[in-house]
C-alpha positions in Angstrom: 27.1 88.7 -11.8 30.1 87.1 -10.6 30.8 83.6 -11.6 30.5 80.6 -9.3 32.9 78.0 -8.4 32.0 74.2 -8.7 33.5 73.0 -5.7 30.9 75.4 -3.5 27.9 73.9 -4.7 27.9 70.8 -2.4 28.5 73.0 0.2 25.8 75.5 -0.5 23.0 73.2 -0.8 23.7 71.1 2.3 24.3 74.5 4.4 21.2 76.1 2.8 19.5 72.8 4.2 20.8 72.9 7.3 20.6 75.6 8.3 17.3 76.4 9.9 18.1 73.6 12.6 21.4 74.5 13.0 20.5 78.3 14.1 17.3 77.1 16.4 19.7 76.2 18.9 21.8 79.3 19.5 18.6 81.6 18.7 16.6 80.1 21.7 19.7 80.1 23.7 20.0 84.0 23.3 23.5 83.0 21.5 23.1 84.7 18.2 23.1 88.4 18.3 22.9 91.2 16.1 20.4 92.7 13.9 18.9 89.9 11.2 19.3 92.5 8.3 22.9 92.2 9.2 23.1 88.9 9.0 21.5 88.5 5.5 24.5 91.0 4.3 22.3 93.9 4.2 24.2 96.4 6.5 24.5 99.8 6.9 28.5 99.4 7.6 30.8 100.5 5.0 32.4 103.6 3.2 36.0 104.8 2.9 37.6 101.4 1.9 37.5 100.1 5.2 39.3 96.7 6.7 37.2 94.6 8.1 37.8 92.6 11.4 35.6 89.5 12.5 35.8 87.5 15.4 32.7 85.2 17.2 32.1 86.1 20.7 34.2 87.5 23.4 37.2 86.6 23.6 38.2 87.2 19.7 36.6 90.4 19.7 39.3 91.5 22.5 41.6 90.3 20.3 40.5 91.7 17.3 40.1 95.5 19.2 43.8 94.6 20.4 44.7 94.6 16.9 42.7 97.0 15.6 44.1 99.5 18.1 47.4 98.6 17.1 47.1 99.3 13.5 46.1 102.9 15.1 49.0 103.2 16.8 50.9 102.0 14.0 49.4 104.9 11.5 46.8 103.1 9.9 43.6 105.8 9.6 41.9 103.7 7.4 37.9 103.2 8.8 37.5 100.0 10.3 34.5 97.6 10.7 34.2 94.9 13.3 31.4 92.0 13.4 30.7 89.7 16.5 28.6 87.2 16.2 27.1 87.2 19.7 24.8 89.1 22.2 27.9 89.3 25.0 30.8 90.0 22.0 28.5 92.5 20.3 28.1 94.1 23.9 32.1 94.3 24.6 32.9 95.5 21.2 30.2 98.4 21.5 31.9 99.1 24.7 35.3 99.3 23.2 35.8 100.3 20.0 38.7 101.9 18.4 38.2 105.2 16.8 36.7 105.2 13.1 35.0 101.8 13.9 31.7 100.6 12.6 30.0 97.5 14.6 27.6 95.0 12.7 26.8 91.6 13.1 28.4 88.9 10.3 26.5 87.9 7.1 25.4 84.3 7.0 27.1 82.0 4.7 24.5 81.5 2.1 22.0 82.8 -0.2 24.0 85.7 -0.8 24.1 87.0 1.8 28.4 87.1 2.0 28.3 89.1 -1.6 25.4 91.6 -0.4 27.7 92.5 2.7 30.6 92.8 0.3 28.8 95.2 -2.0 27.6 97.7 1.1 30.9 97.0 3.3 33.7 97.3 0.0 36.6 96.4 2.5 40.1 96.6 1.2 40.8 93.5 3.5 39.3 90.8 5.6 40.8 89.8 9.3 39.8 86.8 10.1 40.5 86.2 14.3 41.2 82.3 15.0 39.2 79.3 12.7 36.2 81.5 11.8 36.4 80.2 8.0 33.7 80.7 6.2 34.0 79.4 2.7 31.3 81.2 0.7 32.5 84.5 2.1 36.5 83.9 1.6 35.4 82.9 -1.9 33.7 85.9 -2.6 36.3 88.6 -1.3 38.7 85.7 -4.0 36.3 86.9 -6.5 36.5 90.3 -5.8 40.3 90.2 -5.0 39.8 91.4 -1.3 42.9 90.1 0.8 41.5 87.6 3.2 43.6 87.1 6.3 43.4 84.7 9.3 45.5 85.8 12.6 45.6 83.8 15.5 44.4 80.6 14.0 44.3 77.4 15.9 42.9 74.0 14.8 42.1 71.5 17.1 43.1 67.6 16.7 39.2 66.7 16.8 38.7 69.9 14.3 41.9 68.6 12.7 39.8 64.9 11.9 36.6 66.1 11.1 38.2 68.5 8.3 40.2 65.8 7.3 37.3 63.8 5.5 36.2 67.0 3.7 40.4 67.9 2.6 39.1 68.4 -1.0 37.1 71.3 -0.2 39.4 72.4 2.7 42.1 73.2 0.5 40.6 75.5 -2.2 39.7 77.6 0.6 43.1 77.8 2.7 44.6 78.2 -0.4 42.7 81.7 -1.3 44.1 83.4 2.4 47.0 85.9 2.1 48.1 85.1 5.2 47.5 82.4 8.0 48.8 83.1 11.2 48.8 80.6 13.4 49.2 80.4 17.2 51.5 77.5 17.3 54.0 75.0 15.2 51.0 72.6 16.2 48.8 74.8 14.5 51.0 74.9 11.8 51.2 71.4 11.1 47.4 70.9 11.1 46.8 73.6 8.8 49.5 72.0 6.4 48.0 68.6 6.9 44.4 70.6 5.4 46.5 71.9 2.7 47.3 75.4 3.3 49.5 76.8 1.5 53.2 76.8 3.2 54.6 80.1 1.8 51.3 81.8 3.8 51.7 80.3 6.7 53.5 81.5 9.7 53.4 81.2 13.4 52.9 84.3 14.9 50.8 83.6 18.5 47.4 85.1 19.7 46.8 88.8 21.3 44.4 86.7 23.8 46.7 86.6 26.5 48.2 90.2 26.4 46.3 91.8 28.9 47.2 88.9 31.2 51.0 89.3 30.1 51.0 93.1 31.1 49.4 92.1 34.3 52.4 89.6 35.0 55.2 92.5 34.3 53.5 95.0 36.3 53.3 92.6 39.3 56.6 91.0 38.6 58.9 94.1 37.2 56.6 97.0 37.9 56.8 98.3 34.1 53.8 97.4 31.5 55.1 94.7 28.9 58.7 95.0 30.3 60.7 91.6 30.3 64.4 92.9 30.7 64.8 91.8 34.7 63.2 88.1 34.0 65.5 85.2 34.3 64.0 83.3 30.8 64.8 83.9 27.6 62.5 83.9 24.6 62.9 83.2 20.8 60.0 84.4 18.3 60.0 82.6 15.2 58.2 85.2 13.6 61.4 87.5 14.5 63.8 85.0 13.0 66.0 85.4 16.5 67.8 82.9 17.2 69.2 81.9 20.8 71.2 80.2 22.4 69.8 78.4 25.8 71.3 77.4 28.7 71.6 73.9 29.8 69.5 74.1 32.8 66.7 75.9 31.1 64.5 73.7 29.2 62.6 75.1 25.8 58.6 74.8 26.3 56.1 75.3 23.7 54.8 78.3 24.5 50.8 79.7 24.1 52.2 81.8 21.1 54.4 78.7 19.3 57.5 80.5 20.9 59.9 78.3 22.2 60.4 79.5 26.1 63.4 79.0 27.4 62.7 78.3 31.2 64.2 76.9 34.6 62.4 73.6 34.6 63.9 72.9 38.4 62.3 74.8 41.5 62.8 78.6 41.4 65.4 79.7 44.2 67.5 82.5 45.4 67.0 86.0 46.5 65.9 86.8 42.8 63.0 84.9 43.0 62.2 85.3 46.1 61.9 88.8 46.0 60.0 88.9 42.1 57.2 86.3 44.4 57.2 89.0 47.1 56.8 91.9 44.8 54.2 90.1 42.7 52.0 88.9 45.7 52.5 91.7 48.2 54.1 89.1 50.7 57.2 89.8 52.5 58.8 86.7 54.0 57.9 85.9 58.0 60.8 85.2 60.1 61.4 86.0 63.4 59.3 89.1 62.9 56.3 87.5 61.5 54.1 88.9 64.2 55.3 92.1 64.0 54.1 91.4 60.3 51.1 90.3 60.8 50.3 93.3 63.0 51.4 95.8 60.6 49.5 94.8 57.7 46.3 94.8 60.0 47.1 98.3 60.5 47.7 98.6 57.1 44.1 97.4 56.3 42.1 99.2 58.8 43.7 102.6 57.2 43.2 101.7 53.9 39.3 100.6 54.5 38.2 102.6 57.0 37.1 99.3 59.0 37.9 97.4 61.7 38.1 93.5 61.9 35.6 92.3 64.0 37.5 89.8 66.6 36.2 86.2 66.6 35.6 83.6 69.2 38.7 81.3 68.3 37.1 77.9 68.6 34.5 79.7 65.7 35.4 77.0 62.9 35.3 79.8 60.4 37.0 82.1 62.5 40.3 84.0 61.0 39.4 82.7 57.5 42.5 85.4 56.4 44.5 82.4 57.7 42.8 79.5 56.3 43.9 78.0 53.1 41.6 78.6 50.0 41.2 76.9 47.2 39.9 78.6 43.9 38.2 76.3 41.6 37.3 78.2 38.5 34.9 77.4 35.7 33.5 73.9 36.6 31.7 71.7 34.4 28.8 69.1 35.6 30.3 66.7 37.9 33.4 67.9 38.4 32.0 69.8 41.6 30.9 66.3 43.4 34.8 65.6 42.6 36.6 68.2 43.7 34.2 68.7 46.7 35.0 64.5 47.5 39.0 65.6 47.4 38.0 69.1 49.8 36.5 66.2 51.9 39.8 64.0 52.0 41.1 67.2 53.2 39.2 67.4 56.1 42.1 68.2 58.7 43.0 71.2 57.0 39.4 72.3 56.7 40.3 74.8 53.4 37.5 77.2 51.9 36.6 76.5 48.8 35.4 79.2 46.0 33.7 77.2 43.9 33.0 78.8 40.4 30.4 77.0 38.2 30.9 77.7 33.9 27.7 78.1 34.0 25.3 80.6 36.1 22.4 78.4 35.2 23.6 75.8 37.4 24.1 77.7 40.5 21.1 76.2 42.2 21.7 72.9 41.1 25.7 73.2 42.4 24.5 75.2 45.9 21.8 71.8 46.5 24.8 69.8 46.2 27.7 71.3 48.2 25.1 71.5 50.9 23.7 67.9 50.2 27.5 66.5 50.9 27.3 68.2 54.2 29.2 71.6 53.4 28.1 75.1 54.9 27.9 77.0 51.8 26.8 80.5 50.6 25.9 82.7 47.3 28.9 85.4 46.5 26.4 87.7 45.7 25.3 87.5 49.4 28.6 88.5 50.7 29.4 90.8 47.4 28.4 94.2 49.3 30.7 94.0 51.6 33.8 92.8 49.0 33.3 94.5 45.7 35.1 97.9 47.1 37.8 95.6 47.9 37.9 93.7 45.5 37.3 96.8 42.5 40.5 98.6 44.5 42.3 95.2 43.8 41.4 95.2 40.2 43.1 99.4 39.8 46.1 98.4 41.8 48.2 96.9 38.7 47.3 99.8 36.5 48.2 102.1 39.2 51.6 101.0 39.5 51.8 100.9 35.7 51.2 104.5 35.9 53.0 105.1 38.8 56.1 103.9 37.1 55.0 105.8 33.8 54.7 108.7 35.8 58.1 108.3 37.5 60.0 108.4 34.5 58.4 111.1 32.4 57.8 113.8 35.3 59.7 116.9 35.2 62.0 117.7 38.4 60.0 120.3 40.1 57.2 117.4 40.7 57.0 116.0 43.9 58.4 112.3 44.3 55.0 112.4 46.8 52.8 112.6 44.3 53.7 109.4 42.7 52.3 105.6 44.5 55.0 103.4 45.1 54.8 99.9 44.5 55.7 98.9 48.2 52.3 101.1 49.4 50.5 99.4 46.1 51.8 96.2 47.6 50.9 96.5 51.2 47.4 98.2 50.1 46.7 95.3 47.7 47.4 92.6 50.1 45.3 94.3 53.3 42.6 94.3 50.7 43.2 90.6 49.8 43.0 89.7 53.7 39.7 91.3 54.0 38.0 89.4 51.2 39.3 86.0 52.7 37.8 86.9 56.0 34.4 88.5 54.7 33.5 85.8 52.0 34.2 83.5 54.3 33.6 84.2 57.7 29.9 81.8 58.1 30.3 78.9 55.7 33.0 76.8 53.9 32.4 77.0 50.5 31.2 80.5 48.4 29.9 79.6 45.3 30.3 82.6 42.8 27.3 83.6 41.0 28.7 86.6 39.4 30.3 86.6 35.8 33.6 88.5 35.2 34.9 88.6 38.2 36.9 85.1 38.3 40.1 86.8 37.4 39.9 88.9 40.0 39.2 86.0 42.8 41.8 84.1 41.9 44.2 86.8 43.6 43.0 85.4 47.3 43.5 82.0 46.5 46.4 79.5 47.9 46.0 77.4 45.4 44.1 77.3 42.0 42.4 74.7 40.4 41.0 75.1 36.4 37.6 73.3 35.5 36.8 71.6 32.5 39.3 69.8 32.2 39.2 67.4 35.1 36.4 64.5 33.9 35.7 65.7 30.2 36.1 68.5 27.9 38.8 71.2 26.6 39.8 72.8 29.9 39.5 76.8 30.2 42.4 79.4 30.5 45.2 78.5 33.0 47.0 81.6 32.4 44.4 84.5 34.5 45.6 82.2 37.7 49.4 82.4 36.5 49.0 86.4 36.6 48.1 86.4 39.8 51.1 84.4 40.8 48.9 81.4 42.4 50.3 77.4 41.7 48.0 75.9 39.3 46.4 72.4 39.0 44.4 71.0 36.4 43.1 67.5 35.0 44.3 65.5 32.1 41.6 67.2 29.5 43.6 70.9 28.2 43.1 70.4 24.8 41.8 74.0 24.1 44.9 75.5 26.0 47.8 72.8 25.2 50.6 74.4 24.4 49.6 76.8 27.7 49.2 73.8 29.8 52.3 72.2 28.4 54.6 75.3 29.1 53.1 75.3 32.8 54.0 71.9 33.5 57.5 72.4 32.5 58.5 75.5 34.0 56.9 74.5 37.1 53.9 76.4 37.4 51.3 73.9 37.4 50.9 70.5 37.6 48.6 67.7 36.0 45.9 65.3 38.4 43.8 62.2 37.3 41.4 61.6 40.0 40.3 63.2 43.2 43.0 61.2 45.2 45.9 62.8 43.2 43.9 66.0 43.2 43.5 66.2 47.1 47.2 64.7 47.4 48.0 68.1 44.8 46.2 70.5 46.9 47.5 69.4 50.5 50.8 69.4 49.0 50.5 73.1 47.7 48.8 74.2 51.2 51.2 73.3 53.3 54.2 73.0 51.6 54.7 76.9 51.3 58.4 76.3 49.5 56.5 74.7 47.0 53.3 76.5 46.8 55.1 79.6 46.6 58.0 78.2 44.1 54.8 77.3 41.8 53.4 80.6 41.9 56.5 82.4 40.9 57.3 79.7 38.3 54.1 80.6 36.4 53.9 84.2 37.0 57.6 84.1 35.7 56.3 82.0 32.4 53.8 84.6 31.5 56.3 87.4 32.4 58.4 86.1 29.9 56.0 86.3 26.7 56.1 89.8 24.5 52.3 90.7 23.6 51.6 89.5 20.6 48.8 92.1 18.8 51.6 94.5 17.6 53.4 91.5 16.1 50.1 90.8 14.3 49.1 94.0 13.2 52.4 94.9 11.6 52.5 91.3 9.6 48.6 92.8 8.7 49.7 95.9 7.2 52.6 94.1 5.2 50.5 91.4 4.4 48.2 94.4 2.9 50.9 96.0 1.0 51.9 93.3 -0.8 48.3 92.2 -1.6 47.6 95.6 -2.9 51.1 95.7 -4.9 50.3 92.5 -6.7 47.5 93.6 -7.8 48.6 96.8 -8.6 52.0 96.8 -10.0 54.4 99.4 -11.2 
């Protein structure tokens, strides 16, 4: 039996104790997936010497797949297994799984159940995705001299003070990784201030956001993951490169802990100009602008198949194509009576609001108060028939003109150019498209509140202007960036804790900009709609910030594999 170490006992009997209550509360919530035989460390995973990959819901199991599917591509043929610890990131992974992958759900942290999972799973090494630490398990694969390795970490400042009181038994356990890679300098620090060891620590970003980066290039550049047209520079520390910056570009702290190099000033010139156009479909309106507007209503009808029914002009929701909308995604509890009070400062404008709650459970409880403040509203899913062709076509246009572009430069002479979209047509069909989901969702009432998950992203493509919950009264704010890769200018309140360094970079470059109260949040959004200068410098600003950032899972994967190699050469020397 392998020995024990003192400094777990304290540990092990307070968790053993607490835990009953603490699972009661995800359990009844439907939070804590997986099968239970799993979770006390008898699984059925294992074989080959596999590496194993754990993340806990969502959004780290994307970015453990990301690097998973690297280390394919890469060479690595090693089996892998990947646990999630809930219903909705079991469901993704299932969905998405790189070849040679087993899915389970993770081992609790006590009685034994980390060293029963050890003993069926026998992984050579153990990726840990962001602050999922848990002691009894990292000790165990110490004990059994399994390479435990934490990418994308990030530590809050209120994770950074609770941990502090319990330093003592922090360190022992930082000090066992082989490799802590954190997102940020920030990071860095904290981790350091825990007592990591220094020599293991390195700042290398998070693979969360690389989906949303390719999505910027395409509709920037029109090449997947290409940065070589952008007008920023970027330094990787984890590269060693070092450069030098201009004196009008200012360096950001970027999502990754790369310091951006990037126009702080408004974005002008044809350059810009035409990277907004290309990214949003728009082409500037001049003395031709009706000529414009006609064409890309003929545009739409061929693309559909439909025909805009004409309005009666003094309708107050008529031509909503033309009326401003504001996209307010991922609200928390009370933030709805604020932004709806700014909407009403607003009144002269009269914008549509989308109005996304966190929370589906709410939904009821938000449409009883939009309507109880006097606003026409309506469900999403009551209009969704009549978007989601739209709006699905919307989603297949980036990847299109990724392949499009792909497809231009690898096919042999004899092909067609024909055959092969352009990005003007991907442009014109993306914006017709765009025009028809303004008018549909809101052709009968003022505000559409969504009551569909997953499809936020997406939304935030019609918007004028977009607005990120949680972080306007209380909380951590959510991600700013899946507005930034549509191109849209950004505003959020003073709480961003959970995306600081993303909010930071933002700020500076231009992208977005900060509120307090729902008088500077109505002065924010009057100034974005009809300012167009501004509201369209802002959205090229942050479309151009997440441009300029290199997807970060390769970087990670390859400092796993070396990471491995000299694990296994320590151990193993000549």
């Amino acid at each position: 039996m392998l020995s024990l170490t003192p400094w777990l006992w304290p540990y092990r009997i307070l968790g053993a104790l607490a835990l009953g209550p603490a699972l009661l509360g995800p359990v009844l919530k439907g939070r804590f997936g997986g099968r239970w035989a799993d979770r006390f460390g008898c699984t059925l995973c294992g074989g080959g010497k596999p590496l194993w990959a754990h993340g806990a819901s969502v959004g780290e199991a994307k970015s453990a797949i990301a690097v998973l599917s690297c280390l394919r591509e890469l060479g690595d043929d090693s089996p892998f297994v990947l646990s999630v610890g809930t219903p909705l990131g079991l469901k993704y992974a299932s969905e998405n799984l790189p070849t040679k992958t087993q899915l389970m759900a993770p081992p609790l942290d006590f009685f034994g159940s980390p060293s029963r999972a050890l003993d069926r799973v026998a992984p050579k090494a153990l990726v840990v995705i962001e602050t999922e630490i848990w002691p009894e398990l990292i000790n165990q694969c110490r004990l059994r001299g399994i390479a435990v390795m934490v990418v994308s970490g990030r530590l809050s400042a209120k994770s950074l003070k609770g941990y502090q009181k319990i330093r003592f038994f922090m360190k022992p356990v930082l000090s066992s990784l082989s490799l802590l890679a954190v997102i940020s300098d920030l990071d860095k620090e904290r981790f350091l201030a825990l007592g990591a060891d220094p020599s293991k620590v390195v700042v290398l970003g998070s693979p969360k956001f690389d989906g949303l980066i390719n999505q910027a290039c395409v509709a920037l550049s029109g090449r997947d993951g290409s940065n070589q047209d952008l007008p920023s520079k970027t330094q990787t520390q984890a590269q060693g490169q070092d450069q030098d910056q201009d004196q009008a570009q200012v360096p950001v702290q970027a999502q990754d802990g790369r310091a951006i190099a990037f126009p702080a000033q408004k974005i002008s010139g044809s350059t810009s100009e035409n990277a907004f156009e290309t990214a949003l479909g728009k082409a500037p309106q001049k003395d031709g602008e009706k000529a414009g507007e006609q064409d890309r209503e003929e545009t739409k009808e061929a693309t559909l198949g439909k025909t805009r029914e004409e309005k009666n002009s003094s309708d107050r929701f008529s031509h909503a194509a033309e009326t401003p909308i504001i996209v307010a995604g991922s609200t928390h509890p009370d933030e709805e009576e604020l932004i709806l009070s700014a909407v009403k400062r607003m009144a002269p404008l009269k914008p549509n609001l989308l109005l996304a709650p966190r929370h589906l459970t709410r939904i009821d409880q938000v449409m009883a108060l939009v309507q109880g403040l006097g606003f026409e509203a309506r469900l999403f899913s009551q209009q969704e028939s009549k978007v989601s062709k739209a709006l699905a076509k919307g989603d297949l246009f980036k990847n299109e003109l990724s392949k499009s572009e792909l497809a231009k430069n690898e096919r042999s002479k004899s092909e067609p150019a024909e055959n092969v979209l352009s990005k003007n047509e991907l442009s014109k069909n993306e914006l017709a498209d765009n025009e028809f989901i303004r008018d549909e969702l809101f052709k009968d009432a003022q505000v559409v509140i969504l009551d569909r998950m997953g499809i936020l992203g997406s939304l935030y493509r019609i918007a004028d202007v977009a607005l990120v919950g949680g972080s306007l009264l209380k909380g951590a704010g959510h991600n700013p960036l899946e507005p930034a890769a549509c191109g849209k200018p950004i505003i959020f309140g003073p709480y961003m804790s959970s995306f600081d360094n993303e909010a930071k970079a933002l700020i500076e470059c231009g992208g977005a900009v900060q509120v307090d109260d729902a008088k500077t949040l109505a002065a924010s959004l009057t100034r974005f709609i009809t300012d167009k200068t501004a509201a369209d410098s802002a959205g090229a600003s942050s479309l151009g910030f997440l441009a300029s950032l290199k997807p970060v899972a390769p970087i990670l994967a390859r400092a796993v594999l070396e990471t491995l190699g000299a694990h296994e050469r320590s151990r193993h020397p000549l």
